[in-house]
C-alpha positions as CSV (number, residue, x, y, z in Angstrom):
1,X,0.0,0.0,0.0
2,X,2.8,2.2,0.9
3,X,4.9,1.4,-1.7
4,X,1.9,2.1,-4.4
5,X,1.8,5.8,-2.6
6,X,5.2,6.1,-3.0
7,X,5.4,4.9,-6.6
8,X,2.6,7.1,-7.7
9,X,4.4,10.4,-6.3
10,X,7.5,9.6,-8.4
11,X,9.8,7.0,-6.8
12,X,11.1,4.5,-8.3
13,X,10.5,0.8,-7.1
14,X,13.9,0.6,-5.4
15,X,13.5,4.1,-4.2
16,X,10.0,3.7,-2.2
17,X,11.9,0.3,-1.4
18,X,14.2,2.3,1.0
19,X,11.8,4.9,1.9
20,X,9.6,2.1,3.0
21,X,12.5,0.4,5.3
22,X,13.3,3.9,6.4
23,X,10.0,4.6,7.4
24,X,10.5,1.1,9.4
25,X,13.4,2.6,11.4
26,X,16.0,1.0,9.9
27,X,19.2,2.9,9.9
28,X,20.9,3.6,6.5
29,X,23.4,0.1,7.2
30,X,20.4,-1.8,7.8
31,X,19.0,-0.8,4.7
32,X,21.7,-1.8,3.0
33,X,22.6,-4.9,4.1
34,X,18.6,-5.9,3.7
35,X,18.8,-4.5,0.4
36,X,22.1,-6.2,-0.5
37,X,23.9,-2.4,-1.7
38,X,26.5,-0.3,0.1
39,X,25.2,2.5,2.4
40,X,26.6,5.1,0.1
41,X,23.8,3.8,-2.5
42,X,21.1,4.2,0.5
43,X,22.1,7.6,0.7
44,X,22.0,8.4,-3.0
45,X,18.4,7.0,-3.0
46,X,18.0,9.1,0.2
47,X,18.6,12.2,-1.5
48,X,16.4,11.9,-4.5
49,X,13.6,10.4,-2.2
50,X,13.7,13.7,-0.6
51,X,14.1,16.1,-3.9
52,X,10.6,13.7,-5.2
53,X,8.7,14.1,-1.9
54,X,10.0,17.7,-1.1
55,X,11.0,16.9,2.6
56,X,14.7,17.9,4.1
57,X,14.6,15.0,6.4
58,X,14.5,11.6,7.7
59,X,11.6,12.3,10.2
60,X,9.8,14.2,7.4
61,X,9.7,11.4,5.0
62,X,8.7,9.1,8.0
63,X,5.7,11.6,8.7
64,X,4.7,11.9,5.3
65,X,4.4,8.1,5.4
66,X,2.6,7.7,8.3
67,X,-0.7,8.2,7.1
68,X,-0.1,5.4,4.3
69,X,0.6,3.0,6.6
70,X,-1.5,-0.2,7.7
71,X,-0.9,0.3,11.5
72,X,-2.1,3.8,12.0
73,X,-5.3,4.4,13.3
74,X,-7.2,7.3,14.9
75,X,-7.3,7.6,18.6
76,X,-10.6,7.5,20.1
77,X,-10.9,9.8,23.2
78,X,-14.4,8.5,25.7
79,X,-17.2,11.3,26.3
80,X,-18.9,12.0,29.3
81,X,-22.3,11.1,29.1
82,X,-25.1,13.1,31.1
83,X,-25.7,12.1,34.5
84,X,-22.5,9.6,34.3
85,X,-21.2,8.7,38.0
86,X,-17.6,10.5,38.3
87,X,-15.4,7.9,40.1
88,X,-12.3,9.4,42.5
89,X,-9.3,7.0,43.2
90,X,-7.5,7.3,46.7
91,X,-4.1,6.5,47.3
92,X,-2.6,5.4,50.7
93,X,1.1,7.7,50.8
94,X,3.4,6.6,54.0
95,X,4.7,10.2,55.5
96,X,6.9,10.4,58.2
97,X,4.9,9.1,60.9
98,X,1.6,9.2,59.5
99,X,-0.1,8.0,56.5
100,X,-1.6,10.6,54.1
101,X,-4.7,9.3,51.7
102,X,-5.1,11.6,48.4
103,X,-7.7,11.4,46.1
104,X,-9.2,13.9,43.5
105,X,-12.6,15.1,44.1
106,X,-15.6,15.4,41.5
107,X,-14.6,18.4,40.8
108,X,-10.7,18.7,41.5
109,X,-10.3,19.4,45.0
110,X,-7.7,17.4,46.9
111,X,-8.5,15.2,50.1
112,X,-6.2,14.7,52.4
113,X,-6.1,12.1,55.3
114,X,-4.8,12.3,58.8
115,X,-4.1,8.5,59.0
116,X,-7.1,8.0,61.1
117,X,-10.0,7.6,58.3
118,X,-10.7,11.4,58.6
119,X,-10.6,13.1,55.4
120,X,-10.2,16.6,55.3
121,X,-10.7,18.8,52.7
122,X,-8.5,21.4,51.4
């Protein structure tokens, strides 16, 4: 799928070979040993990957590519339905002496413990 992009912009079949293993994170030695060439020919490809896909860089080409690839997928935040229940987690925290418990209210406000079970708010 990649590769198709990549051919379709311009690239040759070797050159969206690299920019593919590039965009894999291979360094420009593994490239060549996978592709069986010296790293001086990764580089050339390198550089007319870059003129074709008008980026000045490794991350750049990687970025381009990202959208093209299989793996990438959009991240889903949760919504807050009306009247949903807001949960607050409390955490037992040794001090000294004494044991503090803090936990985040509804609404942001910190409770603090004396040790005892007695929450105070702050």
């Amino acid at each position: 799928m990649l590769r198709d992009v990549l051919i379709q912009k311009g690239l040759s079949n070797r050159e969206a070979e690299v920019a593919e293993l590039v965009t894999k994170g291979l360094s420009n030695k593994e490239v060549a040993n996978q592709l069986f060439v010296t790293e001086k020919t990764v580089k050339f490809h390198l550089t007319n990957i870059y003129k074709k896909m008008n980026v000045k860089s490794r991350a750049q080409l990687i970025v381009w590519c990202l959208p093209h690839l299989g793996f990438v997928e959009k991240e889903e935040r949760p919504t807050m339905e009306q009247n949903q229940t807001i949960v607050t987690a409390t955490t037992t925290i040794p001090a000294g002496n004494a044991t503090l418990a803090q936990g985040v209210g509804p609404i942001g406000g910190m409770n603090r413990g004396n040790g005892f079970g007695n929450d105070v708010e702050i």
